[in-house]
Structure formats: structure tokens, C-alpha cells
TORVEX-975667 format. One record per residue (C-alpha): residue number from 1; residue in three letters; x, y, z. Coordinates in steps of 0.001 Angstrom, whole numbers, plus 500000, padded with zeros to 6 digits. Example, Ala and Ser with C-alpha at 12.3 -4.5 7.8 and 13.67 -1.06 7.14 Angstrom:
# TORVEX-975667
+-----+------+--------+--------+--------+
:  nr : rest :      X :      Y :      Z :
+-----+------+--------+--------+--------+
:   1 :  ALA : 512300 : 495500 : 507800 :
:   2 :  SER : 513670 : 498940 : 507140 :
+-----+------+--------+--------+--------+
# end
This chain:
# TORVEX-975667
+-----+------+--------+--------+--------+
:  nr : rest :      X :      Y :      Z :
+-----+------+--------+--------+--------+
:   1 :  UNK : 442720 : 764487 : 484298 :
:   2 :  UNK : 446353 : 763167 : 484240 :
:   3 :  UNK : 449004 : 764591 : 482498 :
:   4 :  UNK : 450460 : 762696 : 479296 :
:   5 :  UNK : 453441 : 761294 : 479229 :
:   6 :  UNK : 455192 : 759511 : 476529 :
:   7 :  UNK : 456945 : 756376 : 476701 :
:   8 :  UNK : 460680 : 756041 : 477567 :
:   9 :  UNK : 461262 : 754417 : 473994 :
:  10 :  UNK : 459884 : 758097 : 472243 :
:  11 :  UNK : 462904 : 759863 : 472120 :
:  12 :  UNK : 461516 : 762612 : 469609 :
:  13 :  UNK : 458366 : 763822 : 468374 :
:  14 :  UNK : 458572 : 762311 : 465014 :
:  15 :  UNK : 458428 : 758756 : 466938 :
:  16 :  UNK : 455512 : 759506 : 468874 :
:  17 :  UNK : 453487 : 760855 : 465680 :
:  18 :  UNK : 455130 : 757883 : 462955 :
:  19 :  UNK : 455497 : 754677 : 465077 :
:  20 :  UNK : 451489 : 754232 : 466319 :
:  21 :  UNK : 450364 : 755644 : 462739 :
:  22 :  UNK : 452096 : 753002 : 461209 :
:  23 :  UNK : 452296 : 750020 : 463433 :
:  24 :  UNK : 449499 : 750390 : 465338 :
:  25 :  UNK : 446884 : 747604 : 465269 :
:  26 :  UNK : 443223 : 748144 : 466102 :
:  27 :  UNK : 441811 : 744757 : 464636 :
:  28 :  UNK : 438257 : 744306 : 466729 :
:  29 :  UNK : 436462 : 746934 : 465061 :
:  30 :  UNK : 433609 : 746107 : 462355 :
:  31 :  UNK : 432146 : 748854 : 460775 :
:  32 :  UNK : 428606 : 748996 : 459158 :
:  33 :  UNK : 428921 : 751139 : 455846 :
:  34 :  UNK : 425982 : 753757 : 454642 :
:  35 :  UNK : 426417 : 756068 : 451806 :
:  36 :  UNK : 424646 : 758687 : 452032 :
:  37 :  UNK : 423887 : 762039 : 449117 :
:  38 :  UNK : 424631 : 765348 : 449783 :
:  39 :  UNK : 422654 : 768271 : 448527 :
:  40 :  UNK : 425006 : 768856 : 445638 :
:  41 :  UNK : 424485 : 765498 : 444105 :
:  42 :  UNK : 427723 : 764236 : 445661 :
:  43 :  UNK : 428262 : 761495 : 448478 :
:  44 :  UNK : 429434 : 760790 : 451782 :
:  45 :  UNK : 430638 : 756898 : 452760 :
:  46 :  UNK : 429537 : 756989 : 456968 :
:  47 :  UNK : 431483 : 753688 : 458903 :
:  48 :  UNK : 429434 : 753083 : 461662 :
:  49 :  UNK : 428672 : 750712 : 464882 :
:  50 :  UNK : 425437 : 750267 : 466174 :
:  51 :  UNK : 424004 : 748809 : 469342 :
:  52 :  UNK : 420622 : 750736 : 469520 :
:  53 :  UNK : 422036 : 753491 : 472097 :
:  54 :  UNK : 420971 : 756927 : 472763 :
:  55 :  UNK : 424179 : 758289 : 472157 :
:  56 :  UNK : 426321 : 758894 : 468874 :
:  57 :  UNK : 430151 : 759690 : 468550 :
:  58 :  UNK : 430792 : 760870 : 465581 :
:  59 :  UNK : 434767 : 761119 : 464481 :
:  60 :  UNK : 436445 : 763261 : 462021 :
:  61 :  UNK : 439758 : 762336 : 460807 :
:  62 :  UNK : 442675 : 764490 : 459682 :
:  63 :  UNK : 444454 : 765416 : 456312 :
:  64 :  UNK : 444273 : 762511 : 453573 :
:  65 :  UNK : 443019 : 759892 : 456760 :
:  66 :  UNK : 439959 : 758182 : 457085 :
:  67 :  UNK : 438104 : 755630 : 459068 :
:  68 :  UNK : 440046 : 753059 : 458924 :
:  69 :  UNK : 443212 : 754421 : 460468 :
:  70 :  UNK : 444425 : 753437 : 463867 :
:  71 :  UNK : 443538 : 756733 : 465538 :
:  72 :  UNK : 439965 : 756089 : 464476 :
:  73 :  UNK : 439367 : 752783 : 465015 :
:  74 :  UNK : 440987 : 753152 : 468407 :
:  75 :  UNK : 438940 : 756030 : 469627 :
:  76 :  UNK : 435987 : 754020 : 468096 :
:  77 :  UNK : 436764 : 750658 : 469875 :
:  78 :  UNK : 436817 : 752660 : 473287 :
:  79 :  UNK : 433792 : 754537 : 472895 :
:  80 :  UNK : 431969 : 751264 : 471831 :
:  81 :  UNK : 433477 : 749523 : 474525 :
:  82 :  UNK : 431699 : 752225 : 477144 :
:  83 :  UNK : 428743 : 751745 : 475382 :
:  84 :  UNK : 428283 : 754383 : 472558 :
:  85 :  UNK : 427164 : 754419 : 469093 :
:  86 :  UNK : 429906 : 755032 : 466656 :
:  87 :  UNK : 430018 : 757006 : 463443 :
:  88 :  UNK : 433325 : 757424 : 461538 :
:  89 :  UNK : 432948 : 759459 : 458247 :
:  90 :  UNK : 434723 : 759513 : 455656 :
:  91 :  UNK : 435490 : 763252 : 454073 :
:  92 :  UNK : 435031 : 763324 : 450169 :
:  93 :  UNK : 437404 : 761569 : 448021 :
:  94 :  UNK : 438531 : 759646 : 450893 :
:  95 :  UNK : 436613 : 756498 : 451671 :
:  96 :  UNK : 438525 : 754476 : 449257 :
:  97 :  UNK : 435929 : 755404 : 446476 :
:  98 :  UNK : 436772 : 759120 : 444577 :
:  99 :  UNK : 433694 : 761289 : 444877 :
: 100 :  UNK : 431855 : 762544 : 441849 :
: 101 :  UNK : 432197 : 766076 : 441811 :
: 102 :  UNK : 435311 : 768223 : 441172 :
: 103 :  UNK : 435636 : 769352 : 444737 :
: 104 :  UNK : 436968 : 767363 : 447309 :
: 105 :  UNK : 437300 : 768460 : 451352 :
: 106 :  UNK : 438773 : 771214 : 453281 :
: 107 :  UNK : 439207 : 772140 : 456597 :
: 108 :  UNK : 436375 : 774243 : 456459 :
: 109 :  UNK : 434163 : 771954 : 454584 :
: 110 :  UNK : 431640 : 772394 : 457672 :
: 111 :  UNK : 428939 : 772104 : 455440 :
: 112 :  UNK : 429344 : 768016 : 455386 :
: 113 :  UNK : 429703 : 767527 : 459269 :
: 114 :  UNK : 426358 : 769396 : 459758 :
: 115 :  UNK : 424703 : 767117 : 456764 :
: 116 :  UNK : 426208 : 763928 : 458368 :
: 117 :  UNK : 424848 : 765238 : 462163 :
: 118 :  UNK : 421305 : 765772 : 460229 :
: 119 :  UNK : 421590 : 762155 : 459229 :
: 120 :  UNK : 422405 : 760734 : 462611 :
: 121 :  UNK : 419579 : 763110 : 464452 :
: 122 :  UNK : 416839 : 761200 : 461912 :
: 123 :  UNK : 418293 : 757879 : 463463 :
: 124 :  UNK : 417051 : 759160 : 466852 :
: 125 :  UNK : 420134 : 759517 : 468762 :
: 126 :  UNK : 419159 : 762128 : 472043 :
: 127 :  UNK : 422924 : 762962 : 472246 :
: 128 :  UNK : 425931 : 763521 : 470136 :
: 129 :  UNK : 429732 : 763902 : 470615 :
: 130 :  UNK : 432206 : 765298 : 468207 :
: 131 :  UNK : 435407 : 764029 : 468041 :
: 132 :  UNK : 437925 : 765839 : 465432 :
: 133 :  UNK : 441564 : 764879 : 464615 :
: 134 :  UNK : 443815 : 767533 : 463119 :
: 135 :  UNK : 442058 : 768472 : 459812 :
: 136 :  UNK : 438565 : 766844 : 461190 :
: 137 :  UNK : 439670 : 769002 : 464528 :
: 138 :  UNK : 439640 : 772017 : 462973 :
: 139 :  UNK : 436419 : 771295 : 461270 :
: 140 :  UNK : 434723 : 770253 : 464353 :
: 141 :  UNK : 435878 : 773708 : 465852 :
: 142 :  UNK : 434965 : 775824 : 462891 :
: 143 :  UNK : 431731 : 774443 : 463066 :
: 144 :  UNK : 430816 : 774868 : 466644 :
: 145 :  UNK : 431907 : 778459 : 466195 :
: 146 :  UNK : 429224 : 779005 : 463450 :
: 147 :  UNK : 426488 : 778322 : 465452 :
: 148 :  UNK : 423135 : 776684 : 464832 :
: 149 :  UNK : 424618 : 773886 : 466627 :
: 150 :  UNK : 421671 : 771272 : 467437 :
: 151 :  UNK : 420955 : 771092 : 471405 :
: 152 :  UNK : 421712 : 766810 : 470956 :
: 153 :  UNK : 425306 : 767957 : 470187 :
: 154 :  UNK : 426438 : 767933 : 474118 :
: 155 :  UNK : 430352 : 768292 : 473174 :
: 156 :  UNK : 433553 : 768010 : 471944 :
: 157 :  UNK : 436751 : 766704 : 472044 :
: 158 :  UNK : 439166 : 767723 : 469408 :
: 159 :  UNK : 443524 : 766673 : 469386 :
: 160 :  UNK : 446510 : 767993 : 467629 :
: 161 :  UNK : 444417 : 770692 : 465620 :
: 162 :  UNK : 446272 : 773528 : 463353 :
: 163 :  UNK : 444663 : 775999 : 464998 :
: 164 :  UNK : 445871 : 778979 : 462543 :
: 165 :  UNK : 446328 : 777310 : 458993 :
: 166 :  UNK : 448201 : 779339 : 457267 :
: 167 :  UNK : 451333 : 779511 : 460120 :
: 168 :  UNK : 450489 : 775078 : 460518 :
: 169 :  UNK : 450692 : 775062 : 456392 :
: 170 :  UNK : 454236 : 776706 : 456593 :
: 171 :  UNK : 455488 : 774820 : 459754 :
: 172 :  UNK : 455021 : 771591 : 457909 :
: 173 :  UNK : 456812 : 772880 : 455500 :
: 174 :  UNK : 459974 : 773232 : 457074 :
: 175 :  UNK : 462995 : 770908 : 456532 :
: 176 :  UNK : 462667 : 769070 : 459445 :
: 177 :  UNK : 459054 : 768048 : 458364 :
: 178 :  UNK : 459949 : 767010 : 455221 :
: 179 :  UNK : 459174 : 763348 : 455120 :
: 180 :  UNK : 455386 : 764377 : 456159 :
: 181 :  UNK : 454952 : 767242 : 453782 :
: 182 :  UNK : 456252 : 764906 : 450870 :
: 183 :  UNK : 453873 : 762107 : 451948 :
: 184 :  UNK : 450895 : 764010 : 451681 :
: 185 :  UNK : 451910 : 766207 : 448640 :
: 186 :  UNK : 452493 : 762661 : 447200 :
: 187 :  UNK : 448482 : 761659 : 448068 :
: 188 :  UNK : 447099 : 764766 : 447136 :
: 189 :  UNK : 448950 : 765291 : 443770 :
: 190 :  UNK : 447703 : 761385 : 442859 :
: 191 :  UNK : 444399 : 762413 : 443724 :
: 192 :  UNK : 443898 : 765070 : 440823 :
: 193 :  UNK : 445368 : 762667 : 438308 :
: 194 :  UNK : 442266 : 760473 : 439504 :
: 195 :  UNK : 439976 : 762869 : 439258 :
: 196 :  UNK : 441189 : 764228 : 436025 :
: 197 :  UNK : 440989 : 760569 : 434787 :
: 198 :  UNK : 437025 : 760760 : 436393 :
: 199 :  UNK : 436051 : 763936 : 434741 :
: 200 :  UNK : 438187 : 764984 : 432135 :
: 201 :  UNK : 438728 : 768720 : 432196 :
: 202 :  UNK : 437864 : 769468 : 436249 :
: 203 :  UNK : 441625 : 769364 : 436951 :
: 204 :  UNK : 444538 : 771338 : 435184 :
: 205 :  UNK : 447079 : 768594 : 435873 :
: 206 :  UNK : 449972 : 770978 : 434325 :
: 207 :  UNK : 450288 : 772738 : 437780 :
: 208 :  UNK : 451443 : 769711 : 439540 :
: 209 :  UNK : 455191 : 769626 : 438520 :
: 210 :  UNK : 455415 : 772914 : 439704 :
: 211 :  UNK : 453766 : 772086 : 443620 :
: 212 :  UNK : 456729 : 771902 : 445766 :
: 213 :  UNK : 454626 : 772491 : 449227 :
: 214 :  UNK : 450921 : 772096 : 450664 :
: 215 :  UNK : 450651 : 776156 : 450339 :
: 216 :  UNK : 451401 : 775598 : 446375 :
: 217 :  UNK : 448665 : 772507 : 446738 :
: 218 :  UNK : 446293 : 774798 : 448322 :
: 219 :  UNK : 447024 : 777976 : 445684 :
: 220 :  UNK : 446181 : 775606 : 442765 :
: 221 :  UNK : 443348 : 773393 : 443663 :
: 222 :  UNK : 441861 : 773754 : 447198 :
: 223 :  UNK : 441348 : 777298 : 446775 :
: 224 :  UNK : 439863 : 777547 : 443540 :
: 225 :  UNK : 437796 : 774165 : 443933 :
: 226 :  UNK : 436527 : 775661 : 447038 :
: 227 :  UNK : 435681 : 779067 : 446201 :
: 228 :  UNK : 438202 : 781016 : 447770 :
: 229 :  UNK : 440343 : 783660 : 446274 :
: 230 :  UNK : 443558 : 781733 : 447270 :
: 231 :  UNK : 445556 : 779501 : 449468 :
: 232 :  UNK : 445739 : 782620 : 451791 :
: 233 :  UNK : 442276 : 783446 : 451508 :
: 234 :  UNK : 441411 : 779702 : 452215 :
: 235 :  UNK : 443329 : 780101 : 455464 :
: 236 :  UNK : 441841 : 783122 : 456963 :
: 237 :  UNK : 438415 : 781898 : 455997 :
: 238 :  UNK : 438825 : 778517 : 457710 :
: 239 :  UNK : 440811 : 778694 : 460709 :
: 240 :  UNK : 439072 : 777576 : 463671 :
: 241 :  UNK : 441388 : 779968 : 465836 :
: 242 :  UNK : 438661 : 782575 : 464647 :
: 243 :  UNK : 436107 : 780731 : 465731 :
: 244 :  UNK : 436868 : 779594 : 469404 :
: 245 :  UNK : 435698 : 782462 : 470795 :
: 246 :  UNK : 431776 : 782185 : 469345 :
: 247 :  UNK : 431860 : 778410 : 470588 :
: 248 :  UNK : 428692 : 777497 : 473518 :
: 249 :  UNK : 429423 : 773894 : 473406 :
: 250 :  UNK : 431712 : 772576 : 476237 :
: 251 :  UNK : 434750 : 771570 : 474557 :
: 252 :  UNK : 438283 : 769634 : 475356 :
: 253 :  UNK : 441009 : 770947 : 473332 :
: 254 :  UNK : 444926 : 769193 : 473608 :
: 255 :  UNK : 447685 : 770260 : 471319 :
: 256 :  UNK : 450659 : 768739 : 472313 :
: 257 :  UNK : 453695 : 771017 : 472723 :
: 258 :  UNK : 456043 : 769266 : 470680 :
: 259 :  UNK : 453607 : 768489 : 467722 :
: 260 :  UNK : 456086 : 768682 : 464758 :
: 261 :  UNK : 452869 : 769838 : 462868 :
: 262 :  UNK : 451945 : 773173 : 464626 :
: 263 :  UNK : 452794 : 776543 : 464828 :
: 264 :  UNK : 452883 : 778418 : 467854 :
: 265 :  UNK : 449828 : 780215 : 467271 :
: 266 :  UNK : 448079 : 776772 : 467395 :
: 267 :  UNK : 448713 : 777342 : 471264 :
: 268 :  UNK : 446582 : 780036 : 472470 :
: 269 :  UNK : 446641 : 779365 : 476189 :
: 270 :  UNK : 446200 : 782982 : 477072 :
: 271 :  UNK : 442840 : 783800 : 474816 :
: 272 :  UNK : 441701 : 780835 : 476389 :
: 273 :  UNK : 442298 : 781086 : 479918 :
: 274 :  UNK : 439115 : 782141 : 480831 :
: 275 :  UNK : 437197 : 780695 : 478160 :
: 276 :  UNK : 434077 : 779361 : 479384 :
: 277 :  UNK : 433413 : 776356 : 477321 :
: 278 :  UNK : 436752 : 775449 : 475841 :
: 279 :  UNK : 439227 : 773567 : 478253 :
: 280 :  UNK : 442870 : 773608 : 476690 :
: 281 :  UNK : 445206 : 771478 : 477387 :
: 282 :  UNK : 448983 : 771520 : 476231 :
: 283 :  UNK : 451084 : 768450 : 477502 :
: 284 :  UNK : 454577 : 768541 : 476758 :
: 285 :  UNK : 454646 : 765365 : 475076 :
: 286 :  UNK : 452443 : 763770 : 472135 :
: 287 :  UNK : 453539 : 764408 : 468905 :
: 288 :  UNK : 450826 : 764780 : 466028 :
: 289 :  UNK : 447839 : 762348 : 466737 :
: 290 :  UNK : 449990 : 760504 : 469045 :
: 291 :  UNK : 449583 : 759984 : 472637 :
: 292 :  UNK : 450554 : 756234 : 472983 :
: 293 :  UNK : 449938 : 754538 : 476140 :
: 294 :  UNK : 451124 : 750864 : 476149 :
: 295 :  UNK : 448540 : 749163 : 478713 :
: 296 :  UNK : 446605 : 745092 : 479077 :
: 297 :  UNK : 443408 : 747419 : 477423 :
: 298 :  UNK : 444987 : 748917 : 474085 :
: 299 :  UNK : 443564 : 751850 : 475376 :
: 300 :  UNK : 445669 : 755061 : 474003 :
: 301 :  UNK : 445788 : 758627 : 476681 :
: 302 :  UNK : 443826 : 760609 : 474003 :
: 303 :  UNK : 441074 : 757739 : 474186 :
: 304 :  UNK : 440730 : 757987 : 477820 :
: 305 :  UNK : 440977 : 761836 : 478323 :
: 306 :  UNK : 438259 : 761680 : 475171 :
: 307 :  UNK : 436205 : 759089 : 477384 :
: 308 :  UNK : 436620 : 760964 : 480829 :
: 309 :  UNK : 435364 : 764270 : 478909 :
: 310 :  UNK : 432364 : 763057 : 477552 :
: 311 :  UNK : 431098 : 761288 : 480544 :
: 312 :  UNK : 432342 : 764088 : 482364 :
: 313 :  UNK : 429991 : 766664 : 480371 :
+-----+------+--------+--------+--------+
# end
């Protein structure tokens, strides 16, 4: 597998993780939409395409994403392309569509990837893949660390996840990372007003003036909403860097070095040196969800290490 490296115009991280997530163009992918209930009277909007195969990617985004963003629709353009079945979820709240109950996702919220893979086992599929980005990364992790993994899920390829989310939440934070940290504060915080305008009373909209990072975010509303004791709590609970060790399912894993989003103990190249179902892989260059490659095809590095994984395992 070839080593990533980032074109001459990328002078800093920030380009490689801002200039393909916003000018990026994936425009030959049509999507199928299902919605599908979850057991707590709540729903789940899948994106998929379908060409009667045997076997199903399914792709997680990261934090405030979903399936229409460039990452995803590339990474579902290439898998279709090799001949794959494509499923591109959408977590709650985030499909375009705000979800009935008061809760929205995490990146824990394992308990909606396993009721989506249910799903796409009753469609017959003998094989599965996981893909996660970031957030959808570290919820493809967490899960394959909790075990009761169906045998159709044959593995996993998961890029730029925070590993250890309490230590990601406060690198993001930093002033260098400001224009990030603002954007999503900036989704999240118009997301309770929405859902206080849904269901009067589920959301104490008083708290937001006082939210200056994602930790405050997570102390006032992801916690609580969630059932943890508090942002802190949340972290601990969630992190897939507690649950790499317990994972059976062979596994690609690439944090870029110079992700502005991670902290260092996102990079655990040392536990996982002899870990025998995870490969790890830290190229210098990347950014957050980045990995351009500029080529006749469209096709991104992430896509084809993704692609050569898979068929590889």
C-alpha cells in the first residue's frame, strides 16, 4: 500500500482538510432513500445504491456530515464503481429532516449502526464492510470492540478518527482550530433551537449563550440527552481507543499526522504494533478527511487504500 502524499499546492493542513470539503464535486452518484424506525419510535434516513450484489458498504460520516458530502459520495462512487452495494446513513437529526425524539447522535451511538447492519442482513447481503469517517470512525470502532459483531461483517476501514475524545474535543479547541470549532458550534447550537421549536420543552435553550466550545456543547446537551453523567463521562464511555484492543474484525486504521483535529493520543502506534487485526497507518500528510489525489478517475488515496483493503480481506 503506497504512502500518501499530498499535493504540491497543500501547503498546510488546514488546505488539505478545507479545500476538497468545500470544492469538491462528486456529481454521478444517485442515491435510493429508505427510512427506516428504530426501536425507540425514532428514525433513520439510509441513502443507498443497489445493483443486486452480495456485498454491502455501509459508510458512516463524521461530526454534523452526512451522505451527501464529498467524502461520502466519493468513497461511494468508487465502491460502486468496483461493483459493491452502497449504503450511506444518515445519523439522527442529520439527513436534512430533524428526528423526532429529543436525542440526537453521538459517537457512541453504536446502538444505530448495529440496527442499520440488521436492516441490510434482511436484504440478503453475504458480506458487509464498514467504512467510518471521524465521528462515524469512532463509531465503527466502538462497535467492533463490543462484540456480537455478525460473521457477514468481513471488515473495516475507518480515517481521521479521534481516537481519545476528550484530548480530540480540547485539540479542536485550540486557537489555531478556531474557524472549525466555530463552524460546528454554529450547527449544533441551531440544531437545539430546532428541536426546541419541534418539541417545546426537550431543550433548555438558555445554556447556549454561555457554550463557548464543543466540551461546553457536550456538558449541556450530549451528555444529558445521552445518559451520561457529563461531557467527561461521555468521553471515557465512548472512546474507541478503549475498544481497539477487544476488536476480531480485520481492520485498516489511517490518522494522518498532521490532522489539525487530533490529539496525540489519537496515534497509538505502539499499543498497536502487534495488534492482530488492526493495521495502523499514520502518513505524514492528510489533514482531517482529506487525502486528495488529483487523477483522469476522481479517485481520492483514502478511496483506493479503502478499495485495496477490502478486496484485500
Amino acid at each position: 500500500m503506497d504512502e500518501y502524499k499530498a499535493p504540491q499546492i497543500y501547503i498546510s493542513p488546514h488546505l488539505e482538510t478545507i479545500i476538497p470539503a468545500l470544492f469538491r464535486r462528486v456529481k454521478d452518484v444517485i442515491y435510493q432513500r429508505e427510512r427506516i424506525e428504530t426501536p425507540d419510535g425514532d428514525f433513520l434516513d439510509l441513502d443507498w445504491i443497489r445493483d443486486n450484489r452480495d456485498h454491502l458498504i455501509i459508510i458512516s460520516h463524521g461530526l454534523e456530515g452526512d451522505s451527501q458530502r464529498p467524502y461520502i459520495k466519493g468513497m461511494a462512487r468508487a465502491f460502486s464503481k468496483k461493483g459493491y452495494d452502497i449504503l450511506a446513513w444518515n445519523f439522527r437529526g442529520c439527513s436534512g429532516e430533524m428526528n423526532r425524539k429529543p436525542r440526537f447522535y453521538h459517537s457512541g451511538a453504536t446502538e444505530d449502526l448495529r440496527h442499520i447492519i440488521s436492516h441490510a442482513l434482511k436484504n440478503g447481503y453475504e458480506k458487509i464492510s464498514l467504512v467510518g469517517f471521524s465521528l462515524g470512525g469512532n463509531l465503527t470502532l466502538k462497535y467492533l470492540g463490543e462484540g456480537s459483531v455478525p460473521a457477514q461483517i468481513q471488515n473495516a476501514v475507518t480515517f481521521s478518527v479521534p481516537l481519545h475524545l476528550l484530548s480530540s474535543c480540547e485539540q479542536i479547541s485550540q486557537p489555531g482550530n478556531w474557524m472549525y470549532s466555530r463552524r460546528f458550534l454554529v450547527n449544533l447550537k441551531e440544531k437545539i433551537r430546532l428541536k426546541e421549536a419541534a418539541l417545546p420543552g426537550s431543550m433548555d435553550v438558555t445554556l447556549l449563550d454561555n457554550i463557548k466550545t464543543l466540551i461546553d456543547f457536550d456538558n449541556a446537551y450530549t451528555a444529558p440527552l445521552h445518559g451520561y453523567r457529563d461531557a467527561v463521562d461521555y468521553y471515557e464511555k465512548c472512546s474507541a481507543l478503549y475498544f481497539l484492543d477487544k476488536i476480531e474484525t480485520p481492520t485498516l486504521l489511517i490518522n494522518a499526522r498532521n490532522d489539525p483535529f487530533l490529539s496525540e493520543k489519537c496515534y497509538p502506534v505502539t499499543e498497536l504494533a502487534d495488534h492482530p487485526y488492526i493495521t495502523f497507518r499514520v502518513p505524514h500528510q492528510g489533514g482531517h478527511v482529506g487525502f486528495t489525489s488529483f487523477n483522469p478517475h476522481g479517485v481520492f488515496w483514502s478511496e483506493q487504500q479503502a478499495i485495496h483493503f477490502v478486496e484485500g480481506h
